[in-house]
Every structure is written in C-alpha cells, then in structure tokens.
N, C-alpha and C positions, 0 to 999 in steps of 0.2 A: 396509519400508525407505522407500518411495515415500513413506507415509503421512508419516512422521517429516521429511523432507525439504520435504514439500509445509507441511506445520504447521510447521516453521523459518524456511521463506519468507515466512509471513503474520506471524507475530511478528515477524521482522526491520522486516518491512515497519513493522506498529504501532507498533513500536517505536525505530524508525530515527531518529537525531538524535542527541543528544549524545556526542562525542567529543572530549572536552577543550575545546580553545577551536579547533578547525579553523579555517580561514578559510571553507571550504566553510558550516557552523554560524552562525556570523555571519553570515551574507547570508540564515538562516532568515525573517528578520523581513519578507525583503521578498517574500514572496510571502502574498497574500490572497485566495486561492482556497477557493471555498467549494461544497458539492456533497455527494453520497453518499457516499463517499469520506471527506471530510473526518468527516461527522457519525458513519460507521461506527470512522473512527478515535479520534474523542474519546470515544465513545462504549465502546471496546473494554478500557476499565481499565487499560490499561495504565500503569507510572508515567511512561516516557521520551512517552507519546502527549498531548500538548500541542497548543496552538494552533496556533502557527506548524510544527513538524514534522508536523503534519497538515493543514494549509494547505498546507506542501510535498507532500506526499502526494498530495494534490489534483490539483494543479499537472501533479504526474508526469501522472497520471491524464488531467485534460485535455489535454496533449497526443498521450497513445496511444492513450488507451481512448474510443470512441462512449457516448454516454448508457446504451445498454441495456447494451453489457460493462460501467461501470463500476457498473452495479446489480448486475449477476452480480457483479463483486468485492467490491463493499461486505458481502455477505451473507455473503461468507469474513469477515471479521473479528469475525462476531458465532457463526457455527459452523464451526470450522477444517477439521473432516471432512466439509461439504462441498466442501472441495475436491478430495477424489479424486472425489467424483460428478463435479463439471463436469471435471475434466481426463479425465476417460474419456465423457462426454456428447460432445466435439466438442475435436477439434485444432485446431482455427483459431481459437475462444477461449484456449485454454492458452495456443499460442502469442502472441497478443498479452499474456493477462495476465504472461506471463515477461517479454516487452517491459517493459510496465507495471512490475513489478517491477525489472526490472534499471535501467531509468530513474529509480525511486523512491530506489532505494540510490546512486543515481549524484548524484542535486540533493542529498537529504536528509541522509547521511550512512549 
C-alpha cells in the first residue's frame, strides 16, 4: 500500500499542471527555474510534464529541497520504486521531500 501511495505522489508530482484554465495554471509561465528537478521532470514522459509545469516543479523544489535532496528526488522520477528505499534510508529526507511535494501541488496545480 506504501508503495502505491509513494508512486502516486511522484506521478502527481510529474504530472502536476493542467486543470482547466485555474488561475493558479496561468501564472505557470512565470516561473523559470531550471535544475535537476526540472530536467528529471521533462525528462519522465509524461504527457501533462512540460516546461513551464516543470519549471514550476523546480521552483517548488528550490525553495524546500538543498542541492543534494533535490538529486535524491530527481532520481524518483526516473525509478519510482526507489522511493520506498529512500523513504526507509532516513526520515529527515522523506520528510522534507513530502515538504517538497506538498509545496509542488500547492504553486503547480
């Protein structure tokens, strides 16, 4: 069940952006943040995973996550099962990536 939940939150994450015409959505364009992050998210096939929602992604990213957590997350988006390794490698990672996530779905959509 972990598993399933932890691999929902990373898709979300990829995937995160279009929702009709939000007002949230529209302001996608003005963030131009560029990083690990971004390139693991353009990178991850997904259809909704685009520039500017992975530019937001970023964005998230720089504000919560240090350089080296956000290489530890970028690597979730390219193998989703590891992220039960790092969320059982160390608590204090998870918890900021939940940060991180919960901040990503808050700018991005």
């Amino acid at each position: 069940m972990r598993r399933i939940v932890i691999i929902v939150g990373i898709l979300a994450l990829a995937g995160c952006g279009h929702r009709g015409g939000s007002s949230q959505n529209r302001n996608l364009g003005s963030y131009h943040a560029v990083g690990v992050i971004s390139q693991a998210c353009m990178a991850s096939g997904r259809s909704q995973a685009n520039g500017p929602v992975c530019s937001c992604v970023q964005a998230a990213a720089n504000e919560t996550l240090n350089s080296s957590d956000q290489s530890r997350a970028a690597a979730l988006f390219g193998d989703p099962e590891k992220a039960e390794e790092l969320r059982m490698s160390g608590a204090s990672f998870w918890d900021r990536y939940r940060e991180f996530s919960d901040r990503a779905k808050e700018m991005c959509g």
